[in-house]
N, C-alpha and C positions, 0 to 999 in steps of 0.2 A: 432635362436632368439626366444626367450619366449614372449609369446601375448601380455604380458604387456610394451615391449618395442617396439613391433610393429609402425610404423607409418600408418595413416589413410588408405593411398595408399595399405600398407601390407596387409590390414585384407581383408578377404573372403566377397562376399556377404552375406554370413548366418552369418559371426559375425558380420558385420555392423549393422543389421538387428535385431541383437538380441541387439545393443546399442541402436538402433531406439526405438524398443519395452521399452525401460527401460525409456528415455527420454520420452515416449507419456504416460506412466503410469503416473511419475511424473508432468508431465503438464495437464494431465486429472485430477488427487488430487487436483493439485492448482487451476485448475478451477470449481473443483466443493467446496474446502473448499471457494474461492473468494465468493460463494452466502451466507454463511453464519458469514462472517468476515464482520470488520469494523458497529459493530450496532450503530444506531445513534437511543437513545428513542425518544416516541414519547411524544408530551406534558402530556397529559393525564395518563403517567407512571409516574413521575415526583414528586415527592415530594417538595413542598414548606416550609420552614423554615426559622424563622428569629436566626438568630445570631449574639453573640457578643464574638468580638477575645479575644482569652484569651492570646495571644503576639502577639507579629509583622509577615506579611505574611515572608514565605519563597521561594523564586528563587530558584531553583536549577536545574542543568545540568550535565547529565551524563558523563562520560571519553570516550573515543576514538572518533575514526573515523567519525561513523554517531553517534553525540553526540546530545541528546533531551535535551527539557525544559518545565518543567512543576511547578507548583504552589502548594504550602501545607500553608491551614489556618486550625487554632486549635480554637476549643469553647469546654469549657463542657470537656476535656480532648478526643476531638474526631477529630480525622487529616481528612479534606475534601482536597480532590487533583483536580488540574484542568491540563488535559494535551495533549498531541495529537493534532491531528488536532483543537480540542473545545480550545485549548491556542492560537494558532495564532488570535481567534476573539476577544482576550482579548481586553479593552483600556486599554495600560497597562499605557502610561502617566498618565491619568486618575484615573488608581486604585495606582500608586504610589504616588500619590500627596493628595488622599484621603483616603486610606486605611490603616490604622495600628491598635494599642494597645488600645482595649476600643470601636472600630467602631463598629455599628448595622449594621448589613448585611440582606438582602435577600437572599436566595438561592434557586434553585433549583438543587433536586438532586435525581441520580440511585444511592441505598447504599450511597458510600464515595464520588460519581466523579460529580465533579460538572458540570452544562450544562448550567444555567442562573445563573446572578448576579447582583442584584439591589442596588443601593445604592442612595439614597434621590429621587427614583423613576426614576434615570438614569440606561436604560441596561446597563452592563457594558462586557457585553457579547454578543455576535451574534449569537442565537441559529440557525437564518436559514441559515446566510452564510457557519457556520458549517456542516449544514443539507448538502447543497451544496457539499460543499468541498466533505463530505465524498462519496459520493451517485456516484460523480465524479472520487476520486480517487480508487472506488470499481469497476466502470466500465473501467478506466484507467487498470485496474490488468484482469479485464473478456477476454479483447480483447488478452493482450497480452498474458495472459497464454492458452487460447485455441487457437489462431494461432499457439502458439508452440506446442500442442497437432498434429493439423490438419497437419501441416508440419513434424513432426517424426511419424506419422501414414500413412501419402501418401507411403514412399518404404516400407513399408509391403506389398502391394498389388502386386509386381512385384517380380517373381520367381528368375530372373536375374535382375544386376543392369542396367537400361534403358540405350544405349545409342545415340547419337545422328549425326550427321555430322558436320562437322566443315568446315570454311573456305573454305580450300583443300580437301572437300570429303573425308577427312580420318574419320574415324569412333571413337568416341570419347564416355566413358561411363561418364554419365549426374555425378556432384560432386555435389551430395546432400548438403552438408555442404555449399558450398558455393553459394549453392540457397535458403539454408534456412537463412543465415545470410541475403543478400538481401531482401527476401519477410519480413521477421521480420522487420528490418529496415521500408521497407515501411507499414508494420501493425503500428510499431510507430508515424513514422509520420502523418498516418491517425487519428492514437488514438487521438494523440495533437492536431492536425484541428481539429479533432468531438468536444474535449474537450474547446480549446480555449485560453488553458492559461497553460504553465510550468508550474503553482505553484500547481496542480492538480495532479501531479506526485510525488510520494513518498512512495517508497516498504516500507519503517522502519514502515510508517504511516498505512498503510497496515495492513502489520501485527502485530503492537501494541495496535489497535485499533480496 
């Protein structure tokens, strides 16, 4: 039987071990690219500018699965997008009841991506609920990708795979995999307690952002 059709049970402890190693690399990366993803500027980055539309804002929504939404307004012949996380604190009632063809706008903005939006001196934007959100779903991503680091780096340390007693004193080697789904699991639900809110979780946002 060739390695690749191995099942779990089949493989040696030096090749478990060398999946181990491969798994903690990859979850070490994501934990360390996690401290520099999702930037939210700070005000003071910020560019303020007043605008005026040169057509009607545009909605639009990607295709598939995990499908996004985000916003495109044009002045001047120059596309400002608002998307990510910074779209959920739209008033979007708000901005479709008042916003179209010929509106003065406020903005603030990094380059193209807009972060505030004033109109007749109403936010129309939540720059710190956003600040929030992100800050949360950066640390949502911290926990979980270094717990998965910290649990595929624990059997490296052990020459043989550990095993333990069962029930009936029969001698049983510990099945990593299904301790680390376990403790992962409850890394999660910690993560969401610490967090406080479902709507704080969101890998696309993540890593779009």
């Amino acid at each position: 039987m060739s390695k690749k059709n191995k099942s779990w049970s089949e493989h040696t402890w030096s090749e478990k071990k060398e999946k181990f190693s491969i798994f903690a690399f990859i979850f070490l990366f994501l934990s360390i690219f996690s401290f520099f993803s999702t930037p939210h500027p700070k005000r003071g980055q910020l560019k303020e500018i007043e605008i005026k539309l040169d057509s009607e804002p545009e909605f639009k929504k990607s295709k598939g699965k995990n499908s996004s939404n985000w916003l495109e307004i044009y002045s001047e012949d120059i596309k400002y997008k608002l998307e990510g996380i910074d779209y959920k604190y739209l008033k979007l009632e708000t901005f479709k009841s008042n916003i179209h063809k010929d509106t003065i706008l406020k903005i603030k903005v990094l380059k193209d991506n807009i972060y505030e939006m004033i109109y007749k001196n109403e936010n129309l934007l939540d720059y710190n609920l956003a600040q929030i959100h992100k800050t949360k779903n950066k640390t949502f991503s911290q926990i979980i990708f270094f717990s998965g680091f910290i649990l595929n780096l624990l059997p490296l340390f052990f020459k043989q795979n550990p095993v333990y007693k069962n029930y009936y004193s029969e001698k049983e080697e510990i099945d990593f995999v299904k301790l680390f789904v376990i403790v992962w699991f409850i890394a999660i639900i910690i993560a969401i307690i610490y967090l406080g809110d479902f709507k704080y979780i969101s890998g696309s946002e993540f890593i779009s952002n």
